[in-house]
C-alpha positions in Angstrom: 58.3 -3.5 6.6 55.4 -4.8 5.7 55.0 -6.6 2.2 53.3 -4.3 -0.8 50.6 -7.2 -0.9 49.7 -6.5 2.8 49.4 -2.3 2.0 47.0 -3.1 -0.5 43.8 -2.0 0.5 40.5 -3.8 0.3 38.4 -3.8 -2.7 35.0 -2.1 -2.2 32.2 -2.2 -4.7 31.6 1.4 -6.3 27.9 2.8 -5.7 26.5 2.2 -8.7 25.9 5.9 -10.5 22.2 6.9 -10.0 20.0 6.7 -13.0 17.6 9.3 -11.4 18.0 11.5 -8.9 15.3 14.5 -8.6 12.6 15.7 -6.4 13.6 13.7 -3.7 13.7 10.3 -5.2 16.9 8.7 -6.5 16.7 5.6 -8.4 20.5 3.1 -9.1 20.3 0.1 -10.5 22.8 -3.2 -9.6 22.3 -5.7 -12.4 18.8 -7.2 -11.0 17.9 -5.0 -8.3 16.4 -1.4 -8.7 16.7 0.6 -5.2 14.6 3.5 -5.0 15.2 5.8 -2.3 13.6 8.5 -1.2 16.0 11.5 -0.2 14.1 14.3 1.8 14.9 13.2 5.5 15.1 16.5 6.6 11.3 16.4 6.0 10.8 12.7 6.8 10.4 12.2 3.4 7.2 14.0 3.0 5.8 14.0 -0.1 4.4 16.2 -3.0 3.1 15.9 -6.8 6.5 16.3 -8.0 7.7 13.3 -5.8 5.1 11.5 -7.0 5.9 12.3 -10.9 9.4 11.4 -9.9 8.2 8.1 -8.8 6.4 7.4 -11.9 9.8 8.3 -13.9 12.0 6.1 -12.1 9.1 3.1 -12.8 9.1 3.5 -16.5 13.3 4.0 -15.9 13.5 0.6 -14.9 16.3 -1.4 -17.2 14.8 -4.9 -18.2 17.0 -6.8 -15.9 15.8 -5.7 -13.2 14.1 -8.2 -11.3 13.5 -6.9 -7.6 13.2 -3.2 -6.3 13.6 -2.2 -3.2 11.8 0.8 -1.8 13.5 3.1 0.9 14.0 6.2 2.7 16.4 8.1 3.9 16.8 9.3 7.8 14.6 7.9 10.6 11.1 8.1 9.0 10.1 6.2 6.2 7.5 8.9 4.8 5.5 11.1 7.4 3.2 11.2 4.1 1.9 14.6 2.4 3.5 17.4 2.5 1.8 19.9 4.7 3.0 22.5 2.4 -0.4 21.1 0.2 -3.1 22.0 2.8 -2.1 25.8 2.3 -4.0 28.0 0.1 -1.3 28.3 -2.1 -0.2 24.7 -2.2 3.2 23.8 -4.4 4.8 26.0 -6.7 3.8 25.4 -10.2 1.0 23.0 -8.7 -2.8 23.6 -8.3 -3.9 23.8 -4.5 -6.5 21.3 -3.2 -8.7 24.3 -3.4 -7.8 24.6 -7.0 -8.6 21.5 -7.8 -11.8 21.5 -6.1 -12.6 24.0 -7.9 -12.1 22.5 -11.5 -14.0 20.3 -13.7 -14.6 16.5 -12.1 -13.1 15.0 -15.1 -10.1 17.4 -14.7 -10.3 16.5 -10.5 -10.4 12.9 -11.4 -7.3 13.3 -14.3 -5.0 15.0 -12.1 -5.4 12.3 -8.9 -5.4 9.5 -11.5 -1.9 11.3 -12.3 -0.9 10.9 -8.1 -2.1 7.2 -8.0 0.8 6.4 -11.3 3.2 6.7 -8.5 1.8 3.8 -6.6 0.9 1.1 -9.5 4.1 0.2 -11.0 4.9 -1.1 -8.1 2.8 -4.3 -8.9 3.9 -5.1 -12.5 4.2 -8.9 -13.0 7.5 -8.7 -13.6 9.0 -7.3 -10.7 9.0 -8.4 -7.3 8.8 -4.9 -5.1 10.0 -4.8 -1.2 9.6 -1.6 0.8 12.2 -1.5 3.6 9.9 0.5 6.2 11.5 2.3 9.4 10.1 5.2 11.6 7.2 6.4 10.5 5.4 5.8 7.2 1.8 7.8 7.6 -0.6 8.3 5.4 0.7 8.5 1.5 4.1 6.8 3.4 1.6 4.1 4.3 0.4 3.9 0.9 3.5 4.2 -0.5 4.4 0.7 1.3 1.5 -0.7 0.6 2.0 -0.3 -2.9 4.9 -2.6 -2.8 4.6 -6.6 -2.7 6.6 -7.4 0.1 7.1 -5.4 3.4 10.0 -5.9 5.8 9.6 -3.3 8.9 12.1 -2.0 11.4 11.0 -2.7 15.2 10.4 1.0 15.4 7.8 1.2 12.1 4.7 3.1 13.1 2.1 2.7 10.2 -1.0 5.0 10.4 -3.8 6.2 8.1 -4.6 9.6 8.8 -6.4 10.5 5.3 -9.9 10.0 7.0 -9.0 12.5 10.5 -8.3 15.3 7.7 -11.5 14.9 6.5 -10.7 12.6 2.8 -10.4 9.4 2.0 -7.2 7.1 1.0 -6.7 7.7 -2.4 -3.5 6.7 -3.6 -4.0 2.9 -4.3 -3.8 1.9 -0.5 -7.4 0.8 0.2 -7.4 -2.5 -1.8 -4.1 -3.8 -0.7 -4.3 -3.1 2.9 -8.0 -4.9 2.5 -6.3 -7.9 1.2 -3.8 -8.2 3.9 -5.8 -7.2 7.0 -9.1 -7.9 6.2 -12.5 -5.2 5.6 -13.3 -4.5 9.4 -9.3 -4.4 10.5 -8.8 -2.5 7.4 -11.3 0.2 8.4 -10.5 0.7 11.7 -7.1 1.6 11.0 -8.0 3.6 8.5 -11.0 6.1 10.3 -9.3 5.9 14.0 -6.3 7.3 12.5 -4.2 5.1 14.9 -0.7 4.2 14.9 0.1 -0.1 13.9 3.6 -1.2 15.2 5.9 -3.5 14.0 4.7 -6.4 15.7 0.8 -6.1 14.6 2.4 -5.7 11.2 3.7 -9.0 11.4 0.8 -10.7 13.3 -1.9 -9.4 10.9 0.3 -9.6 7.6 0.9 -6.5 6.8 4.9 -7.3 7.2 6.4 -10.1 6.3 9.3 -9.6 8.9 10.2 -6.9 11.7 14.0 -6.4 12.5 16.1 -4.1 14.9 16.5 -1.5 13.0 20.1 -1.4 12.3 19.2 -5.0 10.8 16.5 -3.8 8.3 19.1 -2.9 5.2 20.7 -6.4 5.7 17.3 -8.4 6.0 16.3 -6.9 2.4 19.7 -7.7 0.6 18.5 -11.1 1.9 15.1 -11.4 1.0 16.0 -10.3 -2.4 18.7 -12.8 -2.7 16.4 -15.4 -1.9 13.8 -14.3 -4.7 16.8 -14.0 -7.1 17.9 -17.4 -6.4 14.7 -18.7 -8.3 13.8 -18.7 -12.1 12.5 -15.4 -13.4 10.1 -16.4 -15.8 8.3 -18.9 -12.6 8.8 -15.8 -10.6 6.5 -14.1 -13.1 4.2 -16.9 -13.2 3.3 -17.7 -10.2 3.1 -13.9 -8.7 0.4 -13.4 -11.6 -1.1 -16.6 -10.4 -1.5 -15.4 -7.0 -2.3 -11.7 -8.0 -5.7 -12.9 -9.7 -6.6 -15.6 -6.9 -8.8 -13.6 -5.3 -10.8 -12.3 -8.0 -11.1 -16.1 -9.7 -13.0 -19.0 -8.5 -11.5 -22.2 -7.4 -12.0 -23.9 -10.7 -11.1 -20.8 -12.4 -8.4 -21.0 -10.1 -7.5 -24.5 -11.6 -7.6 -23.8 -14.6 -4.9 -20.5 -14.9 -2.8 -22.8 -12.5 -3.4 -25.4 -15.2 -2.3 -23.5 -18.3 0.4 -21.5 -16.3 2.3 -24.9 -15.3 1.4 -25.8 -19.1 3.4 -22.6 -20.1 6.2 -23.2 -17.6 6.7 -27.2 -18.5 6.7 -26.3 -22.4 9.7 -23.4 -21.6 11.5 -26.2 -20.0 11.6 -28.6 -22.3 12.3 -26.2 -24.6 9.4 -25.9 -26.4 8.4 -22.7 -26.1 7.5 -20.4 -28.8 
């Protein structure tokens, strides 16, 4: 018989109890890293307004030690993007219809999408450090949804597309500067009015991923990217993301200089001299 050590079974870490779970997004929190997930693969993930607002609550959710948050959906697609459900004439439940909001005031129009885009800001806070694990398809507000993140690892089977323009509007959920920055103007607007379909390996080649995996390797690859950004200093983490945030907007000697008073900041702190 074997010994009552040897029956013991292994200890497995408990799921940590989610701290929002609605509208097809749940949010659970592990010390420093925030997972959002979202929860609809029945749909692909598709999305609506009260996704998005779901989105938004699981940002401002967020306990102070997190440090990294990794983005994800459930099933095989990523996000097929917006809800089809929205190009009817009676739109969402509860929600105005396109039609309706055509309809209203612009400064009522320009309120209620500046509402949508809240979803895809927080993402970029200077203290976090976002990744978007990205499998299947992510099209459209699932494009923008990635984009919205700082970091991008793709499965081998990711199909990114921008179909916004084929439906007759325009990218509107915060994608259009980010996917600028990465790609470039003229790559940038191709994608975007041909509507086409960028796999995982032009992700990688243009920088719009940082790495492509099999798929079954994409959760793993993530646990270890975020290791790797946990294994350094938060407050340089901070530092040097708002450093590179603002490059592009600053000129080299203005450049200099933030570089200059952020290593200031950084050599004060560890010598202890910090306010």
């Amino acid at each position: 018989m074997a010994s009552p050590e040897h029956d013991t079974d292994p200890v497995i870490d408990p799921v940590p109890e989610p701290v929002l779970d609605k509208d097809g997004v749940r949010l659970t929190v592990d010390d420093a890293i925030a997972t959002v997930t979202l929860t609809n693969p029945a749909k692909r993930n598709a999305q609506s307004p009260a996704l998005w607002r779901a989105l938004t609550e699981a940002g401002r959710s967020l306990p102070g030690s997190v440090r990294v948050v990794v983005l994800r959906g459930e099933g095989k697609s990523f996000s097929a993007g917006l809800d089809r459900q929205a190009f009817t004439p009676e739109g969402f439940d509860g929600e105005p219809s396109f039609v309706d909001l055509a309809r209203g005031a612009d400064a009522e129009l320009d309120a209620t999408i500046a509402e949508y885009q809240e979803a895809f800001t927080w993402w970029r806070r200077s203290d976090l450090v976002s990744i978007a694990a990205v499998q299947g398809h992510a099209i459209g507000a699932g494009f923008q949804l990635a984009l919205a993140c700082d970091l991008r690892v793709v499965a081998d089977d990711v199909q990114f597309a921008m179909r916004e323009t084929s439906l007759g509007l325009v990218p509107d959920l915060t994608g259009t500067h980010p996917l600028v920055g990465l790609v470039g103007y003229a790559r940038a607007l191709e994608i975007c009015v041909t509507g086409r379909f960028v796999t995982a390996e032009e992700s990688v080649q243009t920088g719009l991923a940082n790495l492509a995996v099999p798929a079954g390797q994409l959760d793993g690859a993530v646990r270890d990217l975020a290791s790797a950004i946990l294994a350094a200093p938060r407050d340089a983490v901070i530092e040097t993301k708002a450093l590179l945030q603002g490059a592009q907007s600053r000129s080299l000697e203005e450049q200099r200089t933030a570089e200059r008073a952020s290593q200031a900041r950084r050599l004060r702190d560890l010598a202890g001299l910090s306010d």
